[in-house]
C-alpha positions in Angstrom: 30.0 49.6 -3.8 29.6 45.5 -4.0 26.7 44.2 -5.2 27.0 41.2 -2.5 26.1 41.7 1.3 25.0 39.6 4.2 21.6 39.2 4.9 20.2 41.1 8.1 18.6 38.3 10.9 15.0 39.3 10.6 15.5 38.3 6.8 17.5 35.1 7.3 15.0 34.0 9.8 12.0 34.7 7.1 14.2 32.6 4.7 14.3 29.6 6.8 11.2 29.9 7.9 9.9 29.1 4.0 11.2 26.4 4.0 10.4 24.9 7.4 6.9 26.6 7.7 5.1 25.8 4.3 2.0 26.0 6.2 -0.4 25.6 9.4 0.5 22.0 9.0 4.2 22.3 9.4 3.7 23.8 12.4 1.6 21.3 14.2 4.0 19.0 12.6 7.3 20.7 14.0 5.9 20.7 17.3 4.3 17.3 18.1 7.5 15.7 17.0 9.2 17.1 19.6 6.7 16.4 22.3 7.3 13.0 20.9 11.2 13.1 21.0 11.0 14.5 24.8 9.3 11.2 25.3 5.7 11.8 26.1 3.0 9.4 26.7 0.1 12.3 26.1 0.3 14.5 23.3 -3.2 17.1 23.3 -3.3 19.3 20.2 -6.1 22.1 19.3 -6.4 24.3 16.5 -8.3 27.1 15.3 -9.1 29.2 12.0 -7.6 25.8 9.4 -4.2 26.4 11.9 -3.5 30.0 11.1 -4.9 31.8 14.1 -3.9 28.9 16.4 -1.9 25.8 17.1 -1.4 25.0 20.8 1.0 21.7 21.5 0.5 20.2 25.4 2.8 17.5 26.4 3.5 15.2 29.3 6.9 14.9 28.8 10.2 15.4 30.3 10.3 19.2 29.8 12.6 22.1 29.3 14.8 23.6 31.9 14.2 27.3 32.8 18.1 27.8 32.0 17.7 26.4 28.7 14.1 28.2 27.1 15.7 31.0 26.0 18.3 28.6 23.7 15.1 27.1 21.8 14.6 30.0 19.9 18.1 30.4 19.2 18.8 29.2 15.7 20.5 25.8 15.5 20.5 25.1 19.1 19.5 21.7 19.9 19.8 18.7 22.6 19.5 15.9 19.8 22.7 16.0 18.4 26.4 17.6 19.1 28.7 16.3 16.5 28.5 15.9 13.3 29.7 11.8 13.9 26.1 11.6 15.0 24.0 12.6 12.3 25.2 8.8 11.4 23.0 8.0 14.4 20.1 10.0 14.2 16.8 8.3 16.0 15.1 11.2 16.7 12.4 12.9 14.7 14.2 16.6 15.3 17.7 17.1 15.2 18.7 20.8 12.8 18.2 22.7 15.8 15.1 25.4 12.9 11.7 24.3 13.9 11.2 26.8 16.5 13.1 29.6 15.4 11.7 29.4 12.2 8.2 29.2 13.5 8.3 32.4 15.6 10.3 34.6 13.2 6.8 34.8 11.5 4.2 34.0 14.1 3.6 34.5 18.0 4.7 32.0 20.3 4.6 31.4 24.0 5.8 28.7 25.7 5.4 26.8 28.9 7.6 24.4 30.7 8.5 22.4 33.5 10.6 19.5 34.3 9.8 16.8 36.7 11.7 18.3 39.5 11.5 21.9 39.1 9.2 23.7 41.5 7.2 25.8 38.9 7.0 26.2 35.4 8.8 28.9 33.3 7.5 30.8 30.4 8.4 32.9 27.4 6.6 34.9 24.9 8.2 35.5 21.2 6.6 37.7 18.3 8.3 37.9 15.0 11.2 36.6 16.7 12.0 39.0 19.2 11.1 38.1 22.9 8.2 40.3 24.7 8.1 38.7 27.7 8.8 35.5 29.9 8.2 34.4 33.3 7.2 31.8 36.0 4.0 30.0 36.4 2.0 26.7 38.0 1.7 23.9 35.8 1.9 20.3 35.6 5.6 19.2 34.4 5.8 19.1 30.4 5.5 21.5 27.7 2.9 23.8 26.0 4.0 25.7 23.1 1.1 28.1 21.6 1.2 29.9 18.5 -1.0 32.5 17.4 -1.4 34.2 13.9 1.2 32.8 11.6 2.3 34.7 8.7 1.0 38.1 10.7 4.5 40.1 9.8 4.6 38.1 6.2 1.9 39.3 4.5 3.3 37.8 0.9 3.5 34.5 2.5 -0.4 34.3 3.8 -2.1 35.4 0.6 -0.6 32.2 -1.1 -2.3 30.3 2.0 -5.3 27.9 1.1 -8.6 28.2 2.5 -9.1 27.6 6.2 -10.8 24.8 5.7 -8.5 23.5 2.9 -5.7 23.9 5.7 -7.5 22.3 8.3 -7.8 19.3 7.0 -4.0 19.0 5.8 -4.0 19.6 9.5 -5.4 17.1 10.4 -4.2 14.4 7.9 -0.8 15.3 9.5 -1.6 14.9 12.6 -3.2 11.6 11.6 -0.2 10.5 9.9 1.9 10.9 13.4 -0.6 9.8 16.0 -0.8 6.5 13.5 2.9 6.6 13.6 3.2 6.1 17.3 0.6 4.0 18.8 1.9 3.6 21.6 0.9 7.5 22.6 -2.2 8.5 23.1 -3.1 11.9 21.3 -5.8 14.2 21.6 -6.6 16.6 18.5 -9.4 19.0 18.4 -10.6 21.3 16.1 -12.2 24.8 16.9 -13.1 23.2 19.6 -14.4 19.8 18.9 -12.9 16.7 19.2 -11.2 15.7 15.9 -10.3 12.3 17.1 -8.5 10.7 20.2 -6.4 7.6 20.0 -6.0 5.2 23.1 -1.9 5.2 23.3 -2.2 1.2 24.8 0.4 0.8 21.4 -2.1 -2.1 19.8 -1.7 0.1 16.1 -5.4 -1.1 15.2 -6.8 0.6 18.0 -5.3 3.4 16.5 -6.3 3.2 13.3 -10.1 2.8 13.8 -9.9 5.6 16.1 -8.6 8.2 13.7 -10.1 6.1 10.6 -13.3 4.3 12.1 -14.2 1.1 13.1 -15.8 0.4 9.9 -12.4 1.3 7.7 -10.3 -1.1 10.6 -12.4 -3.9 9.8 -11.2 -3.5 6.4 -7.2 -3.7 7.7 -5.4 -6.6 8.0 -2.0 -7.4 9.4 1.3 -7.7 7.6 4.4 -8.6 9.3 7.9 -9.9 7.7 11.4 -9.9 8.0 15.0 -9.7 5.9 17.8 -9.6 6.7 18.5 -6.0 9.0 15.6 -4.9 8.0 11.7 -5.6 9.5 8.5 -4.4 7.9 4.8 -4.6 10.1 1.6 -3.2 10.0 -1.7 -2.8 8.6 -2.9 -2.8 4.7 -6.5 -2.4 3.3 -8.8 -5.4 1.7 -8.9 -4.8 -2.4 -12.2 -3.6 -1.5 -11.2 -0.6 0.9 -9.4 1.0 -2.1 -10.8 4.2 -3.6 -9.5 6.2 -6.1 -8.6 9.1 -3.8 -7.2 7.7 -0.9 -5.1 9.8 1.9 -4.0 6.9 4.4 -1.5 5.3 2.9 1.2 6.0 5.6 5.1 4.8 5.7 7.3 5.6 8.7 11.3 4.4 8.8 11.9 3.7 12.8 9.4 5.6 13.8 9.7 8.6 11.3 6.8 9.5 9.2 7.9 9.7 5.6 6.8 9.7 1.9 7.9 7.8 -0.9 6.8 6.9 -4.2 9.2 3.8 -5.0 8.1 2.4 -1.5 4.2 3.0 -2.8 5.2 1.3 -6.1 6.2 -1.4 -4.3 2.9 -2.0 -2.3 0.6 -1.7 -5.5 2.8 -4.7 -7.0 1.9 -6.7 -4.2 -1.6 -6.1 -5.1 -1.0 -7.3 -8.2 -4.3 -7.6 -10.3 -6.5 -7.5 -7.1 -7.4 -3.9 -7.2 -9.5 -1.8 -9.9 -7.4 0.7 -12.2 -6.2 3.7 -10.6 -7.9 2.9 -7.1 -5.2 2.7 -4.4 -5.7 0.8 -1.1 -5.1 2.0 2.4 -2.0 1.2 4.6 0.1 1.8 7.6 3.3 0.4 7.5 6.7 0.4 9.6 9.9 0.0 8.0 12.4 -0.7 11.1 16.2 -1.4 10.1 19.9 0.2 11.4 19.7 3.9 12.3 23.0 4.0 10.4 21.8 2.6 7.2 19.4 5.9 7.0 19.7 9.5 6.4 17.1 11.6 7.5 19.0 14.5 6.2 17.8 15.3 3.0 15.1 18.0 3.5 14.2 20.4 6.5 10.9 19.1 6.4 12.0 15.7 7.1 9.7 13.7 5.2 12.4 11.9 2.9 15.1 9.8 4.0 18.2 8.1 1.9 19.3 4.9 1.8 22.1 2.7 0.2 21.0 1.3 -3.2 21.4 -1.9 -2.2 18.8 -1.3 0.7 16.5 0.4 -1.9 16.4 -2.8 -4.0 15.8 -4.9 -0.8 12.8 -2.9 0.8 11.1 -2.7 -2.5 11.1 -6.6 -2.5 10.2 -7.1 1.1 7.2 -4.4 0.9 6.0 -6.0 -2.2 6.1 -9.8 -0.6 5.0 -9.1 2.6 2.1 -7.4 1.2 1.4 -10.1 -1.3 1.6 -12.7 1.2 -0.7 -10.8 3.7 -3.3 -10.2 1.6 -3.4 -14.3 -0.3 -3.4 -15.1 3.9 -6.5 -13.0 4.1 -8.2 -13.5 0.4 -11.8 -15.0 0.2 -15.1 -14.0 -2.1 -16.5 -10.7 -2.2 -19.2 -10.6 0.4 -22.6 -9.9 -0.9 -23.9 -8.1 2.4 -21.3 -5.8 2.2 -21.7 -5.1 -1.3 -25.1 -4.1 -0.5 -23.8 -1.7 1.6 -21.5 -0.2 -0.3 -18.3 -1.7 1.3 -17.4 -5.1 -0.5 -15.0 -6.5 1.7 -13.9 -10.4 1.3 -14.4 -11.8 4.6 -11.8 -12.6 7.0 -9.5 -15.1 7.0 -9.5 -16.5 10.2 -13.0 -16.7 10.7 -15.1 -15.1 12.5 -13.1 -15.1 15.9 -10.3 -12.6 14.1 -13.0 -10.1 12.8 -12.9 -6.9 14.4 -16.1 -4.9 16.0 -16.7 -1.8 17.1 -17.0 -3.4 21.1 -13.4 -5.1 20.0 -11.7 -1.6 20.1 -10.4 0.5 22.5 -10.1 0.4 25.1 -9.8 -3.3 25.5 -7.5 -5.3 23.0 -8.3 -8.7 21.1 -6.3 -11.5 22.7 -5.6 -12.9 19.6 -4.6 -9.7 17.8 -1.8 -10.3 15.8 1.5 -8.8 16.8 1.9 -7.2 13.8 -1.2 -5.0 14.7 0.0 -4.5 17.4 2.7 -2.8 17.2 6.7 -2.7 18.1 9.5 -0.3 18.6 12.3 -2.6 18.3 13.9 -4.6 15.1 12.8 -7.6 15.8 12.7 -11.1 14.0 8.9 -11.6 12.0 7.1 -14.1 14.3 6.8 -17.7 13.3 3.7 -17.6 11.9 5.5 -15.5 9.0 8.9 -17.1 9.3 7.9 -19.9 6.9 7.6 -17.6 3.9 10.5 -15.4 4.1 11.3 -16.5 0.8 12.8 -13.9 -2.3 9.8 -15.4 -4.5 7.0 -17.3 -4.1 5.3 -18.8 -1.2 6.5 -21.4 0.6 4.8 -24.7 -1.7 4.1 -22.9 -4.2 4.5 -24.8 -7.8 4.8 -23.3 -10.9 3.6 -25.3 -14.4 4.5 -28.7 -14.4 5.2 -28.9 -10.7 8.3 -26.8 -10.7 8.8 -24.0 -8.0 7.5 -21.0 -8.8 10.4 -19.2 -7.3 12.6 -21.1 -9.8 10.6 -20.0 -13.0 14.1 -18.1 -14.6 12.3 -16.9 -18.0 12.6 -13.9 -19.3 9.6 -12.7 -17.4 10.1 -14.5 -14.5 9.5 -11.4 -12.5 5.5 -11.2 -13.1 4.8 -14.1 -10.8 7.8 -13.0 -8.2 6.2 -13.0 -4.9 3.0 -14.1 -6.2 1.2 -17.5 -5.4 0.8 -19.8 -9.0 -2.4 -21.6 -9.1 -1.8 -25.0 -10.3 -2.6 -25.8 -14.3 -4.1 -29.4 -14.5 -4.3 -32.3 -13.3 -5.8 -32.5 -9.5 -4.7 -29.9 -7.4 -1.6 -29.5 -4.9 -4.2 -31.2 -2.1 -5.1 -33.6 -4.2 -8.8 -32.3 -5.4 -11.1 -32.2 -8.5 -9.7 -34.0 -12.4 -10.8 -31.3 -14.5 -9.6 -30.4 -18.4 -7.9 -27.2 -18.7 -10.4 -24.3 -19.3 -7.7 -22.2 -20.8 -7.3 -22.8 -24.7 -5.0 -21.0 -26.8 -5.9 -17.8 -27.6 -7.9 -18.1 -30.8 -10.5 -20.2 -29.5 -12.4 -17.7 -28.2 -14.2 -19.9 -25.3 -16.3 -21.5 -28.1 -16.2 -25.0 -26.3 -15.6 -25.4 -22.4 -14.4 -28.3 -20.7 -16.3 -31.0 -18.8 -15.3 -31.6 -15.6 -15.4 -35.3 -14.2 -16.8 -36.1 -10.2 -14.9 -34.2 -7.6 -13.3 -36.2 -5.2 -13.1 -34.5 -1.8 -11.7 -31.0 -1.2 -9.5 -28.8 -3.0 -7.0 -26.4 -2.4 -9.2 -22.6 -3.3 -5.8 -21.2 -4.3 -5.1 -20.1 -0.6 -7.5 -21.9 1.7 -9.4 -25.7 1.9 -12.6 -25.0 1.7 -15.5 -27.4 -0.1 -15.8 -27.6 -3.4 -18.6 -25.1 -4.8 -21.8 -26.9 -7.0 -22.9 -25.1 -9.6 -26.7 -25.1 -9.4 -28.3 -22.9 -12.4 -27.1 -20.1 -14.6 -28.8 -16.4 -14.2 -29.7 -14.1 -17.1 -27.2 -16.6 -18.8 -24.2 -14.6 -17.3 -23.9 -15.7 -14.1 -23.7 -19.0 -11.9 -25.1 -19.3 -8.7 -22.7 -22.1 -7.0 -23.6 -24.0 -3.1 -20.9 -24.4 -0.8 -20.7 -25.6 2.5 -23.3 -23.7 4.6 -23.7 -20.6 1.8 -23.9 -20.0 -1.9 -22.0 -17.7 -4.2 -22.5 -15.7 -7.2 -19.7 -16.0 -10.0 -19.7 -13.5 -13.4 -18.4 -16.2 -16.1 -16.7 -14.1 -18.3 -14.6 -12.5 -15.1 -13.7 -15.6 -13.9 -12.8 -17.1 -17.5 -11.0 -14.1 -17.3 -8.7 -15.0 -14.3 -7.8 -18.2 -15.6 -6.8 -17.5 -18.9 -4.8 -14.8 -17.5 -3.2 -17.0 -15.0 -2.2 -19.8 -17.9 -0.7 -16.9 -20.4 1.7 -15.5 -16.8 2.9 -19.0 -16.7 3.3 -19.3 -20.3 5.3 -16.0 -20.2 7.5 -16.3 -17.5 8.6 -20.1 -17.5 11.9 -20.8 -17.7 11.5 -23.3 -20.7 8.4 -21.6 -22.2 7.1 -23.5 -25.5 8.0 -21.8 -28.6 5.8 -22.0 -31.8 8.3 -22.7 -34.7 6.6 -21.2 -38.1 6.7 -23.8 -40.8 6.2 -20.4 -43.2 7.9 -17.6 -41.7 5.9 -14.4 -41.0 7.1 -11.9 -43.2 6.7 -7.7 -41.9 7.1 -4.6 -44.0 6.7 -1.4 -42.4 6.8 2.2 -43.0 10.7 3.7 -42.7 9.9 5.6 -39.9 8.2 2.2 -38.3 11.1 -0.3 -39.7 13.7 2.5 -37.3 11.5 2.0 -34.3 11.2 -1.7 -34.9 15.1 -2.3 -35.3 15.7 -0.5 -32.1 13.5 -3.0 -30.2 14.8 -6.0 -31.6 17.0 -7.4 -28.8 13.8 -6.6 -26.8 11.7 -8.8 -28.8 14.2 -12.1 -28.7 14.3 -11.6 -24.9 10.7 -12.2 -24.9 11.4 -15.6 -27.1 10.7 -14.0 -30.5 12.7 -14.9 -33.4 12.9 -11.9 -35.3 15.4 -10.5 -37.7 16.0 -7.6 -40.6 15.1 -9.2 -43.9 15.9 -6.3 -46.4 14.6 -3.1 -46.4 11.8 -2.0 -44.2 11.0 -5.9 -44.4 11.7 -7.8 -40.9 11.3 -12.6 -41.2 9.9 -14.0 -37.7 10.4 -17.8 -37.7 9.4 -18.1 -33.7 7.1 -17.2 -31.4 5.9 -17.9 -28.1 2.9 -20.2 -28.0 0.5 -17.5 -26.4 2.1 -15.6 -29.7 1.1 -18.3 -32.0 -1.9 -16.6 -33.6 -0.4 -14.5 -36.6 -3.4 -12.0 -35.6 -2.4 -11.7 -32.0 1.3 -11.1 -33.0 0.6 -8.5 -35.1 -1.9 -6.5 -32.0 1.1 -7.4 -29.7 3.6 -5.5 -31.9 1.6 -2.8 -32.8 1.4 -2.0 -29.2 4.8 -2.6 -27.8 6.2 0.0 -30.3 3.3 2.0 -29.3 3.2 2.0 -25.1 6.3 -0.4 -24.6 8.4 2.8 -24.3 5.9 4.8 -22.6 5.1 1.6 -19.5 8.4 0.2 -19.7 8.6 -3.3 -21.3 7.7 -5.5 -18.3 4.6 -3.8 -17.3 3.4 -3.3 -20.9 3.6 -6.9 -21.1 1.4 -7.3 -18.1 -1.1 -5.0 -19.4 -1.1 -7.1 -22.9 -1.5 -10.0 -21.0 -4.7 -9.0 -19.0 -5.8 -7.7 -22.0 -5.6 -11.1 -24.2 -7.5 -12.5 -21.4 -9.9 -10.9 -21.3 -10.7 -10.9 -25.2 -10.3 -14.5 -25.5 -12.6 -15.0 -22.2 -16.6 -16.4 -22.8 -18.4 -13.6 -22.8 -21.8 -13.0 -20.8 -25.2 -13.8 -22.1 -24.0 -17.4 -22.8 -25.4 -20.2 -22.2 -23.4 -22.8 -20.0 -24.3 -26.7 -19.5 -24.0 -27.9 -15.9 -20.5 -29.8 -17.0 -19.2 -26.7 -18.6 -20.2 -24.5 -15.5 -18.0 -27.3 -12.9 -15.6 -27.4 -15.4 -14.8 -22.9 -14.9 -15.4 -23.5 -11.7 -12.8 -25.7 -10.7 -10.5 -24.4 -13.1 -11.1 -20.9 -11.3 -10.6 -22.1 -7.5 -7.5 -23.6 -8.8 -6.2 -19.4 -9.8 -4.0 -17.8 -7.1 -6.3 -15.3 -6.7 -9.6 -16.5 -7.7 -11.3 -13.5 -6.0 -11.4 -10.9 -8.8 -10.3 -10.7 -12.3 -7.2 -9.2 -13.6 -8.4 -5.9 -14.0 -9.5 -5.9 -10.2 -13.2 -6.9 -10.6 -15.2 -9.7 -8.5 -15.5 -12.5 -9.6 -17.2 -14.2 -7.1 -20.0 -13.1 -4.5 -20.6 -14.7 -1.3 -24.0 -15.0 0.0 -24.8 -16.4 3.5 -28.0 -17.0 5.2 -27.3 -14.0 7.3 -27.1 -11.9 4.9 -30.0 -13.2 3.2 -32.0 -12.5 6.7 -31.0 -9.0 6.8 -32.2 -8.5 3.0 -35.7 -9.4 4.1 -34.8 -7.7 7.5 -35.8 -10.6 9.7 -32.6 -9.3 11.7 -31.4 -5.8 12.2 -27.9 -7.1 13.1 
């Protein structure tokens, strides 16, 4: 007798149910996308026991026909799709045709419809994937499908199931992730029996947001919107300061279709650039809308991955990355001190107070002035004109680079760690035309031992992304810090952090220039390594002269370097930079290792606290700081500056409970 045979159903069915039902969450998932796909404008979803002894789905939409209920538990079956010409097409959150049957070969499922013009709603009961029962009944037209006890004929499957409360609350994140996805519907979730959260469906994506998140976290949001080519990104990302180090909302969905990916993730941390603290990640929602045909959906049964041409790949990574950038240098200001206090040290907004957002500002009534981008959209449409002027492949619109140039024309070889980012200008008075000050930034053996002086200011400057008054520094605290008076409130800047930021600033430039400065050694350095280290050294070589090293074999083991860059130019810092590029070049890739080096140097070289500062030195790192690109915190994430306003002042001495 062969070895090989067919599978009975009850088996098959078990089968695909592992891989469509992974857990309570896949069901609740399955089933709200397609209330969403029969178009409703109410989706009310309950849950009991973390999922496992209940998930119940009610929809307003357009329903299923008595004549076809009985085909939805027929494996395959589906209204979404009928050749395969239109997987090419797919728009649609469901389209294979498994969700349901997989679902009730291993739980017990009833369900309820009616369409709009059917007298009475039909009904039918499925356990373990045989029907016990079906029927008629009165009932608003829509759908509810209920399903009770999952895993009860699978007893393998539900001892590898998390706690109930484990499961609830990947739930719930799910459900989250969906109702965010669709603003424009208003969902209802509750579980065992109490309300979970309720968003208003008016389709303003804010509103959403502080209704699942909180009105507090939706302050923290502001709006990103930007356009290229086909494709269309919009939506909502996190101040530095909303970033934690375990952070759940960080949300893509591709035309409506909630999915994951880590390249897409990679791409909004580099627009962050140095703005958030080591391994803290920042909240986001964010809608990537291009040609259906461009994406496949069909990669997984779960659906939570889609493919797309290289090309397209490359493009999206670049647009998140700049869209994000330029969204948050829109929105960057100091740190504020009364929200530090608190715990929640967001930089205020950047319009002011009219564009902040308040608990009385949310549902069910909608900001005038939102933006559209918070709003929301569900068509490809061109970024509005407010983001039109930056559309850019690098750089902000204005933006210079060192000596004037571009900074979207720097071609060095390391062009790419300013790509997208805004370049702080390097002497001289600023692009608006603001304060004569010395550069701050030394080479990198000077060690901060003498800061410049910085002469009379001579009306505004540009603060790296908005006009604002020139800060003047008044005294220095516990010799560390500078308490500064702007116009109408004071801030709070940590010297070495902000030393920090510039010299980090100057040594980016330095590195990715197209005509960066090379140090010519009068006496060649001369290396001799270890064999083992001379082999790992040789292999890096044509590394090394991309990054404007001269450096060749000189007999054995022995390696001559007759050039260097000037932020090389100490034979000390060489030797450090080597050592660790053979080290962690391989391990972070060569760009990003350089990035890390550089922040490093910086802040090495940077004044240190307990330091005493004269009033000329303290203008001097002043200006020189609101000259950075992003002034606000140091390359490593950290403030460096603290707002303080008189209201927060009044609420420290609680003369106001507001």
């Amino acid at each position: 007798m062969g070895k090989i045979r067919v599978l009975p159903p009850e088996v098959i069915g078990h089968i695909a149910a592992g891989e469509v039902v992974e857990r309570p969450a896949s069901v609740a998932k399955e089933l709200v996308e397609n209330s969403l796909d029969a178009g409703a404008r109410r989706v009310v979803v309950a849950y009991e026991g973390g999922g496992i002894a209940l998930v119940r789905v009610r929809d307003d939409g357009e329903g299923i026909s008595a004549e076809d209920l009985p085909q939805v538990f027929v494996r395959h079956a589906t209204s979404k799709i009928a050749r395969a010409e239109d997987l090419a097409r797919v728009t649609t959150l469901g389209f294979r045709g498994e969700a349901l049957p997989s679902i009730a070969a291993v739980a017990r499922v009833r369900i309820a419809s009616r369409t709009p013009y059917a007298p009475v709603a039909s009904w039918i009961a499925v356990e373990g994937g045989e029907v016990v029962g079906r029927g008629e009944e009165a009932r608003a037209p829509g759908t509810e499908v209920v399903v009770r006890d999952l895993f009860f004929n699978t007893p393998a499957r539900r001892k590898f199931v998390r706690s109930l409360v484990a499961e609830g609350a990947h739930l719930l994140e799910v459900l989250e992730r969906l109702a965010l996805s669709r603003p424009d519907v208003a969902f209802a979730v509750y579980g065992d029996d109490r309300l979970a959260f309720a968003t208003p469906g008016d389709g303003i994506l804010l509103h959403a947001f502080s209704s699942v998140a909180g009105a507090e976290a939706a302050r923290e949001m502001i709006p990103v919107e930007e356009a290229r080519g086909p494709w269309r990104v919009w939506g909502l990302v996190g101040v530095p300061s909303a970033a934690r180090k375990r952070m759940r909302r960080m949300y893509f969905n591709v035309n409506g279709r909630p999915v994951r990916s880590f390249a897409w993730q990679r791409a909004v941390l580099d627009g962050y650039g140095t703005r958030l603290l080591r391994e803290h990640r920042p909240p986001f929602v964010l809608f990537v809308e291009g040609p259906p045909e461009r994406i496949d959906p069909n990669v997984h049964p779960a659906k939570w991955e889609v493919r797309l041409a290289e090309d397209d790949e490359h493009l999206l990574y670049g647009l998140l990355r700049d869209a994000v950038s330029r969204a948050l240098a829109r929105a960057d200001r100091a740190f504020a001190f009364g929200e530090l206090m608190r715990g929640r040290s967001g930089p205020a907004d950047a319009e002011g107070p009219k564009r902040k957002v308040y608990p009385e500002d949310l549902p069910p009534e909608a900001p005038e002035d939102l933006p559209s981008a918070a709003r929301g959209s569900s068509s490809v449409a061109p970024a509005s004109s407010a983001f039109r002027a930056e559309t850019s492949d690098a750089g902000v619109a204005g933006t210079t680079g060192p000596s004037g140039k571009p900074a979207s024309r720097l071609r060095g070889p390391f062009a790419f760690l300013v790509k997208g980012r805004r370049l702080g200008s390097e002497g001289g008075a600023s692009p608006s035309g603001g304060w004569e000050v010395s550069s701050v930034v030394g080479d990198l053996t000077a060690g901060g031992e003498e800061l410049p002086r910085a002469r009379e200011p001579r009306g505004k400057y540009d603060a790296g992304l908005s006009e604002v008054a020139p800060p003047v520094p008044l005294l220095q605290l516990f010799d560390t810090y500078i308490l500064a008076a702007g116009e109408g409130e004071y801030y709070l800047v940590d010297q070495h952090a902000a030393q920090e930021r510039i010299r980090y600033e100057k040594l980016l430039r330095a590195a990715a220039d197209g005509t960066p400065s090379v140090h010519f050694l009068v006496v060649p350095w001369v290396l001799e390594r270890s064999a083992s280290e001379a082999e790992a050294l040789a292999a890096q070589l044509g590394a090394l002269r991309e990054m404007g090293i001269d450096i060749s074999p000189f007999g054995p083991r022995r390696f001559r370097v007759r050039a260097v860059p000037d932020w090389l130019a100490d034979e000390e810092t060489f030797l450090a930079f080597l050592e660790r590029f053979l080290g962690e070049g391989g391990r972070l890739g060569r760009l990003e290792f350089l990035d890390e080096f550089l922040k490093d140097r910086a802040c090495k070289a940077a004044i240190k606290g307990n330091r005493r500062l004269s009033p000329e030195e303290m203008s001097g790192l002043l200006a020189e700081l609101f000259r950075c690109s992003e002034p606000y915190t140091c390359p490593h994430g950290r403030p460096t500056i603290v707002r303080i306003g008189r209201e927060d002042l009044e609420r420290l001495f609680r003369r106001t409970v507001f």
